[in-house]
N, CA, C and O atoms as a GROMACS GRO file, in nm:
protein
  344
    1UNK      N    1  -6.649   7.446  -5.151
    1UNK     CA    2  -6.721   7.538  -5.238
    1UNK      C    3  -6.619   7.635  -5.298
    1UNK      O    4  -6.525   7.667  -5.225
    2UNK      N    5  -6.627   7.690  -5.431
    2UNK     CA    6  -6.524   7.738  -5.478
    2UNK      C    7  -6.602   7.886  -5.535
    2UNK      O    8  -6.675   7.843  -5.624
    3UNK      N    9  -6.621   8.025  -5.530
    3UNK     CA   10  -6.704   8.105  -5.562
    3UNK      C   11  -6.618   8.234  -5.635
    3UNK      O   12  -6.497   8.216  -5.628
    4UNK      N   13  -6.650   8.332  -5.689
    4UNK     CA   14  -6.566   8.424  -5.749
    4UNK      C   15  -6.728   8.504  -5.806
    4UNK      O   16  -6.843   8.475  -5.840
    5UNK      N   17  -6.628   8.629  -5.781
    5UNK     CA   18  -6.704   8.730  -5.792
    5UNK      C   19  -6.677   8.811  -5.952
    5UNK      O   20  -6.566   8.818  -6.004
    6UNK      N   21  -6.792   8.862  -6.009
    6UNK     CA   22  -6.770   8.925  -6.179
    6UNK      C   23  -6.859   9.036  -6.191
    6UNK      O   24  -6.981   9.016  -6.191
    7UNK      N   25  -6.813   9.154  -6.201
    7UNK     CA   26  -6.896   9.259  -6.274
    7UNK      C   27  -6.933   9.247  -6.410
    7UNK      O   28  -6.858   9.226  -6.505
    8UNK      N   29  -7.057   9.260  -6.409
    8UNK     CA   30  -7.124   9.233  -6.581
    8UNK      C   31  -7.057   9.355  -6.665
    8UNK      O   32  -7.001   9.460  -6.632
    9UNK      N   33  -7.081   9.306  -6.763
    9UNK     CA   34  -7.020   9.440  -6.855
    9UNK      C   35  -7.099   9.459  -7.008
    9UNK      O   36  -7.054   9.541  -7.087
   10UNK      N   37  -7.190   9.397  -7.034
   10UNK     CA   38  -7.312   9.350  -7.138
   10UNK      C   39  -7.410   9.474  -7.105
   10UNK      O   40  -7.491   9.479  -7.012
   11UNK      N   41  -7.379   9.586  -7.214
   11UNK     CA   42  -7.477   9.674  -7.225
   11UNK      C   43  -7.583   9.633  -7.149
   11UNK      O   44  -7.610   9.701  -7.051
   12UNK      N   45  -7.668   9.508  -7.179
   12UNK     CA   46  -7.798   9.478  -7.192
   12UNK      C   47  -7.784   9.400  -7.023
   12UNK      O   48  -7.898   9.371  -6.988
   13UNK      N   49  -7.711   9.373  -6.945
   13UNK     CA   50  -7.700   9.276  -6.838
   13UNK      C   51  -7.685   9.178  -6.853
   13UNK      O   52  -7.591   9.142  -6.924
   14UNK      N   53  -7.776   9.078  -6.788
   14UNK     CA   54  -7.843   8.905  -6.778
   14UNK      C   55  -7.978   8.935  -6.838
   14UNK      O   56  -8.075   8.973  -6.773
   15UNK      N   57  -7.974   8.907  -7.009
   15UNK     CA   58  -8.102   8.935  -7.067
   15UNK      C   59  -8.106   8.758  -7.160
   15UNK      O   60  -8.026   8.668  -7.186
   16UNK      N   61  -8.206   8.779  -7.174
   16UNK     CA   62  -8.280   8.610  -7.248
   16UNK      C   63  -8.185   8.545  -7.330
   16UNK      O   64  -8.177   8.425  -7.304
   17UNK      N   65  -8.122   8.578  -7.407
   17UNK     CA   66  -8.020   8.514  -7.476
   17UNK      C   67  -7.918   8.453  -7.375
   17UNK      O   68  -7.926   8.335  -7.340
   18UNK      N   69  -7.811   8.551  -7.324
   18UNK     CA   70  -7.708   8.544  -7.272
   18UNK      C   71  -7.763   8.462  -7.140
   18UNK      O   72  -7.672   8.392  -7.097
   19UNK      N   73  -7.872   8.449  -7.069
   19UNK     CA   74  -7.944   8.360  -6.934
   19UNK      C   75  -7.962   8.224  -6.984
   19UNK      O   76  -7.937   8.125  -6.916
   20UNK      N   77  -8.007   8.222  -7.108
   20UNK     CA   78  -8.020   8.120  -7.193
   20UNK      C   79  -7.887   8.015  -7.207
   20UNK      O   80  -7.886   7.894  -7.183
   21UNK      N   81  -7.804   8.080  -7.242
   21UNK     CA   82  -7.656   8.036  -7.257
   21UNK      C   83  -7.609   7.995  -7.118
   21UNK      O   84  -7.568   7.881  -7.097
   22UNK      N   85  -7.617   8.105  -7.003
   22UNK     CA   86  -7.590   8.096  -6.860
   22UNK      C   87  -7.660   7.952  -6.819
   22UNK      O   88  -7.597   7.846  -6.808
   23UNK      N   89  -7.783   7.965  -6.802
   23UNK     CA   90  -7.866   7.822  -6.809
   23UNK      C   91  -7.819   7.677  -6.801
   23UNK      O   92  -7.824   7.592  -6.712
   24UNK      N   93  -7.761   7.678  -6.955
   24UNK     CA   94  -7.756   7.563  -7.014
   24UNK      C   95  -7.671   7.554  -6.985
   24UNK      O   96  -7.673   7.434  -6.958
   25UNK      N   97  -7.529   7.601  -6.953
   25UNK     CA   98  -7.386   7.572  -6.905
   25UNK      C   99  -7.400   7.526  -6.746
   25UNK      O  100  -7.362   7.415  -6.712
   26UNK      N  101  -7.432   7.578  -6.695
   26UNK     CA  102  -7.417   7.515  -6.540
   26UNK      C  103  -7.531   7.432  -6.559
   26UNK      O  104  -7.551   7.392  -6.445
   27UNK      N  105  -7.611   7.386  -6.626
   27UNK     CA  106  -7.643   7.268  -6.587
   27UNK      C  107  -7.580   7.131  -6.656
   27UNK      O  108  -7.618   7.014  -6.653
   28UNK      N  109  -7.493   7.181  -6.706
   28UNK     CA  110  -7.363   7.091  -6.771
   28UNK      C  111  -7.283   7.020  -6.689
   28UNK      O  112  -7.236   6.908  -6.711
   29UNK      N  113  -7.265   7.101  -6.572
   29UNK     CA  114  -7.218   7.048  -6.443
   29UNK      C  115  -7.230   6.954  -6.347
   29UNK      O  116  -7.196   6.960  -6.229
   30UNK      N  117  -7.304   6.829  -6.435
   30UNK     CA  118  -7.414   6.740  -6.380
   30UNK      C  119  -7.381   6.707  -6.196
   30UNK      O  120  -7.497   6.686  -6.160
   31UNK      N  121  -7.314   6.694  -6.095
   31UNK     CA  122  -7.302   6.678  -5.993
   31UNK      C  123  -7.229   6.789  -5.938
   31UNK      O  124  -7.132   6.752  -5.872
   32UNK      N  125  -7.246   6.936  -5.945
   32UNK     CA  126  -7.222   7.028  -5.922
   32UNK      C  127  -7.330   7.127  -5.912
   32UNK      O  128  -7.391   7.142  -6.017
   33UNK      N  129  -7.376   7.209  -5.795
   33UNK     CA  130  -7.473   7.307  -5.752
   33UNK      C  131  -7.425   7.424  -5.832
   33UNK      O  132  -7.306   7.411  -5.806
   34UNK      N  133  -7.429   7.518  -5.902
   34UNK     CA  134  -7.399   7.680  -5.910
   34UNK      C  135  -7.495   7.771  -5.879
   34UNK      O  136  -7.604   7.756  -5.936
   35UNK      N  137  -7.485   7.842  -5.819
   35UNK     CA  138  -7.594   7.989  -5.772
   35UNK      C  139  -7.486   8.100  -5.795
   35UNK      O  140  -7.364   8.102  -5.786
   36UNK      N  141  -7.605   8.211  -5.837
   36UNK     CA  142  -7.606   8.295  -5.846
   36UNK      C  143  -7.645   8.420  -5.780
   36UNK      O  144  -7.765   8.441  -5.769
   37UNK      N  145  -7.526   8.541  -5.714
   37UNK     CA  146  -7.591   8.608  -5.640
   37UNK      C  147  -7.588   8.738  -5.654
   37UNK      O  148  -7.472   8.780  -5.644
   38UNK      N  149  -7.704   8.860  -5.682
   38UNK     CA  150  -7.652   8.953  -5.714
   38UNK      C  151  -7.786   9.019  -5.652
   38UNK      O  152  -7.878   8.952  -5.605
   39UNK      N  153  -7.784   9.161  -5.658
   39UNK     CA  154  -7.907   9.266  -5.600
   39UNK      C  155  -7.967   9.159  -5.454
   39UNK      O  156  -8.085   9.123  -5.457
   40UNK      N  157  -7.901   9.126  -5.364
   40UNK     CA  158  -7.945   9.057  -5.249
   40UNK      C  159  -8.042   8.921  -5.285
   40UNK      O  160  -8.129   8.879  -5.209
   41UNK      N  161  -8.008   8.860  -5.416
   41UNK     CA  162  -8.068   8.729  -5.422
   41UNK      C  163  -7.963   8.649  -5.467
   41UNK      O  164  -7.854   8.684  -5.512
   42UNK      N  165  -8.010   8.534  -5.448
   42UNK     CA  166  -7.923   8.430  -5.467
   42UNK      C  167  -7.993   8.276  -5.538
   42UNK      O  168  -8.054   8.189  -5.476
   43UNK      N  169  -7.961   8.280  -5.688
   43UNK     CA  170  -8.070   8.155  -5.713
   43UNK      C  171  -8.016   8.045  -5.797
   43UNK      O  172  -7.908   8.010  -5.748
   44UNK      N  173  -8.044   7.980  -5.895
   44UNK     CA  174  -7.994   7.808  -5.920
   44UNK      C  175  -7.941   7.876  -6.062
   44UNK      O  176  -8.021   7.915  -6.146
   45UNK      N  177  -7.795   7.887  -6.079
   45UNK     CA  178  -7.785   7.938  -6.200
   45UNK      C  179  -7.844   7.841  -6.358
   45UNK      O  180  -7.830   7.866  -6.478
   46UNK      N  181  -7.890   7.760  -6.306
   46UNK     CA  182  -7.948   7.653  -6.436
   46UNK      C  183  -8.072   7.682  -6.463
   46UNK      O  184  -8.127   7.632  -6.560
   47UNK      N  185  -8.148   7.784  -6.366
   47UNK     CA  186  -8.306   7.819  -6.365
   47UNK      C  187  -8.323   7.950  -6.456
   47UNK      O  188  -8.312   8.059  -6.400
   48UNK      N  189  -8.353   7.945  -6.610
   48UNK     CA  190  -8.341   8.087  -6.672
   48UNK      C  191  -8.437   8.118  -6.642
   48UNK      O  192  -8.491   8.098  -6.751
   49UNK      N  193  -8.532   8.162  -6.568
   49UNK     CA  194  -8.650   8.248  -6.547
   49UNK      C  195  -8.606   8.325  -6.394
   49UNK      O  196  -8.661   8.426  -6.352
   50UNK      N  197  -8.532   8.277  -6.348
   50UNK     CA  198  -8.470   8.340  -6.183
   50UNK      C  199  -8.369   8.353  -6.234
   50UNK      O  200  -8.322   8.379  -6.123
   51UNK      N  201  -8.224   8.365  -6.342
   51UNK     CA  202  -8.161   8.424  -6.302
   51UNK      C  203  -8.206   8.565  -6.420
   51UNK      O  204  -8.131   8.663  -6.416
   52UNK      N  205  -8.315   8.568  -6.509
   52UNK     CA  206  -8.321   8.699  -6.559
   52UNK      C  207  -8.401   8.795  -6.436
   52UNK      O  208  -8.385   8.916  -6.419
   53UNK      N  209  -8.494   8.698  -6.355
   53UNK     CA  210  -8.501   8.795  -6.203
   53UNK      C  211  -8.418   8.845  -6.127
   53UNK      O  212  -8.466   8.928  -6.050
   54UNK      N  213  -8.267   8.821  -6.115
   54UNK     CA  214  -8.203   8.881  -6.071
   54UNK      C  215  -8.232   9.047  -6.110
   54UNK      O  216  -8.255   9.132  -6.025
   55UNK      N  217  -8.227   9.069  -6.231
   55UNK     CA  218  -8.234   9.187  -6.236
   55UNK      C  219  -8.068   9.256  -6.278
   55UNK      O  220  -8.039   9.373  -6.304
   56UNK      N  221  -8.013   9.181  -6.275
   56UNK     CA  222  -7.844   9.224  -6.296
   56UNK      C  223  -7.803   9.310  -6.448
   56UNK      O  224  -7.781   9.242  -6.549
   57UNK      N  225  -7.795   9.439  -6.454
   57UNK     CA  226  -7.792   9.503  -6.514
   57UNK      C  227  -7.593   9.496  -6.524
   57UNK      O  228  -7.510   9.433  -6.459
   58UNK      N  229  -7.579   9.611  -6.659
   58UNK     CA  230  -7.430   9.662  -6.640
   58UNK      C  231  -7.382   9.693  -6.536
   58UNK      O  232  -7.467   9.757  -6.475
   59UNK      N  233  -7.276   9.683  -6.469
   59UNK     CA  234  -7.189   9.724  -6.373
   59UNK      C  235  -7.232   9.632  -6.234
   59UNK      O  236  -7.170   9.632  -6.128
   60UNK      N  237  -7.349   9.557  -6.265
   60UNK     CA  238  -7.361   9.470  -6.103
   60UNK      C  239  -7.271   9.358  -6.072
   60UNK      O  240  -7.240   9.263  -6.144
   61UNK      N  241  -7.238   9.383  -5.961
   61UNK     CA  242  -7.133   9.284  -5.920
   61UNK      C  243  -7.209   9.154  -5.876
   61UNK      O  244  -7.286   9.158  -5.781
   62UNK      N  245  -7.184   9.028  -5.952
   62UNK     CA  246  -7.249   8.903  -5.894
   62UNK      C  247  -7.148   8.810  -5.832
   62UNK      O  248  -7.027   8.827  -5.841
   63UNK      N  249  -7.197   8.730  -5.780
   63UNK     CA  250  -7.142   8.622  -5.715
   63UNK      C  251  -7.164   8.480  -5.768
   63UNK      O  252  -7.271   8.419  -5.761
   64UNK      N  253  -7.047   8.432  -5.823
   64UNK     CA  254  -7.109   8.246  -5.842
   64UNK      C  255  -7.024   8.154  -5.744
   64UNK      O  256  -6.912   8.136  -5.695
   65UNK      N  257  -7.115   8.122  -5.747
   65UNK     CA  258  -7.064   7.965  -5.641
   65UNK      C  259  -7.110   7.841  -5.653
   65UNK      O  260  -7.227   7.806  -5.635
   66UNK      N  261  -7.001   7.760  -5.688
   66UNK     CA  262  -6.976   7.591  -5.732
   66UNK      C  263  -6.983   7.517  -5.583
   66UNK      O  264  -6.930   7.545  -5.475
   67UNK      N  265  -7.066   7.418  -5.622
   67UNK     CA  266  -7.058   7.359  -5.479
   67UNK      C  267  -7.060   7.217  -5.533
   67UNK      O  268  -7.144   7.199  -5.621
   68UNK      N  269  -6.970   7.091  -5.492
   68UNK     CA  270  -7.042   6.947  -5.576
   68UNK      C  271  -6.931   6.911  -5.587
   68UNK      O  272  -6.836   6.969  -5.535
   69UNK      N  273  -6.922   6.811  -5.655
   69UNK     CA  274  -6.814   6.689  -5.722
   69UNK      C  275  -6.702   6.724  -5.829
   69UNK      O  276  -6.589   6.678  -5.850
   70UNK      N  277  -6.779   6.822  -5.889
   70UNK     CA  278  -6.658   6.921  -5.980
   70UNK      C  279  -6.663   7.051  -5.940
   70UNK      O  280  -6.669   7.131  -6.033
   71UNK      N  281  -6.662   7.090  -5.845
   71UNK     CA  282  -6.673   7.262  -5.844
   71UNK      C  283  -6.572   7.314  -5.919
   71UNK      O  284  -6.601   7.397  -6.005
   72UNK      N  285  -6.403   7.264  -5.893
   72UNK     CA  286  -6.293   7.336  -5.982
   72UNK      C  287  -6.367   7.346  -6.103
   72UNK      O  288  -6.403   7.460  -6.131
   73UNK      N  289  -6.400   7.250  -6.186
   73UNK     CA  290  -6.417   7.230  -6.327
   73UNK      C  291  -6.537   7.344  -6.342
   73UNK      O  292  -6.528   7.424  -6.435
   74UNK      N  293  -6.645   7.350  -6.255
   74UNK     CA  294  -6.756   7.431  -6.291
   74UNK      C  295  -6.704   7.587  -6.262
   74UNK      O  296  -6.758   7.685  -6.315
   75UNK      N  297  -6.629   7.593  -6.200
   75UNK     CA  298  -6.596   7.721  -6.117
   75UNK      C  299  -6.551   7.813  -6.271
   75UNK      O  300  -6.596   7.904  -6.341
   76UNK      N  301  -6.449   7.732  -6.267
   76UNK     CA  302  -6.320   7.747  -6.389
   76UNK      C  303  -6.400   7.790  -6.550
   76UNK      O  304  -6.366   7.885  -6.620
   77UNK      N  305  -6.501   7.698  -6.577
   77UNK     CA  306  -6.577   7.679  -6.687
   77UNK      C  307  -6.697   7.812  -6.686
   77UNK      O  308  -6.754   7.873  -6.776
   78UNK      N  309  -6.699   7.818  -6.588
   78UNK     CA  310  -6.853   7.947  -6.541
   78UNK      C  311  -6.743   8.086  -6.565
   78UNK      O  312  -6.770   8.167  -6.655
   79UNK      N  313  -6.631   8.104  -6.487
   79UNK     CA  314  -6.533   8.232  -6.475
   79UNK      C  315  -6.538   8.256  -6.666
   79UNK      O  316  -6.590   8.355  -6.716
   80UNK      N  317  -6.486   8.167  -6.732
   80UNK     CA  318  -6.480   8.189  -6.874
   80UNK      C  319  -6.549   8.210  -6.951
   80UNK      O  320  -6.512   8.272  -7.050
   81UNK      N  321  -6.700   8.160  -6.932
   81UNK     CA  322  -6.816   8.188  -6.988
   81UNK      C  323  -6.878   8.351  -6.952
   81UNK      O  324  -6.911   8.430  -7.041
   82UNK      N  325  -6.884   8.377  -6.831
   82UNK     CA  326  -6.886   8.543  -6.773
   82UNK      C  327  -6.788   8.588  -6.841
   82UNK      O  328  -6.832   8.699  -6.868
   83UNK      N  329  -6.661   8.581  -6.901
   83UNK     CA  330  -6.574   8.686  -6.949
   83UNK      C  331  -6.615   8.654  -7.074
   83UNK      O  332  -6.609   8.758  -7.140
   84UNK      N  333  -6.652   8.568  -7.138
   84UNK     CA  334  -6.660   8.600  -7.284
   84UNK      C  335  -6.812   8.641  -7.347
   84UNK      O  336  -6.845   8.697  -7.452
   85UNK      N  337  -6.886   8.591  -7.241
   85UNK     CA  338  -7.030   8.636  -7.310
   85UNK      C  339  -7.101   8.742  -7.219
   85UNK      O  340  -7.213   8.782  -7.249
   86UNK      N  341  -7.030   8.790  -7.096
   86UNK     CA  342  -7.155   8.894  -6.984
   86UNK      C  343  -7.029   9.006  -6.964
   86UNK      O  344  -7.047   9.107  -6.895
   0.00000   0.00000   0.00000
């Protein structure tokens, strides 16, 4: 399992657009798990209706974690997507 931790920095948090985007990328990962963990939950980062439940506002520190057949590749691909769009 390969995991790394990111403070949001998106005025707005993990809001419908940017979950939207989050979403659809890890489930790109076709034989790779990603979750998401932040405010004491932890859920399927491909599920956009649980990860805008997180609740992850500016400054929350989350957690992702690759678990599967590509984790490097998802790990790597997820770290870049959090810096350019959250």
């Amino acid at each position: 399992m390969k995991e790394f931790t990111y403070t949001i920095k998106d005025a707005l948090g993990i809001h419908a657009r940017p979950a939207g985007l989050l979403a659809k990328k890890a489930k790109s990962y076709a034989d790779t798990t990603v979750t998401i963990s932040a405010n004491g939950k932890t859920v399927n980062a491909g599920q956009l209706m649980k990860l805008m439940a997180l609740g992850a506002k500016q400054g929350t520190e989350v957690t992702i974690a690759c678990e599967g057949a590509n984790e490097e590749e998802a790990a790597a691909g997820m770290k870049a997507f959090m810096e350019e769009n959250l």
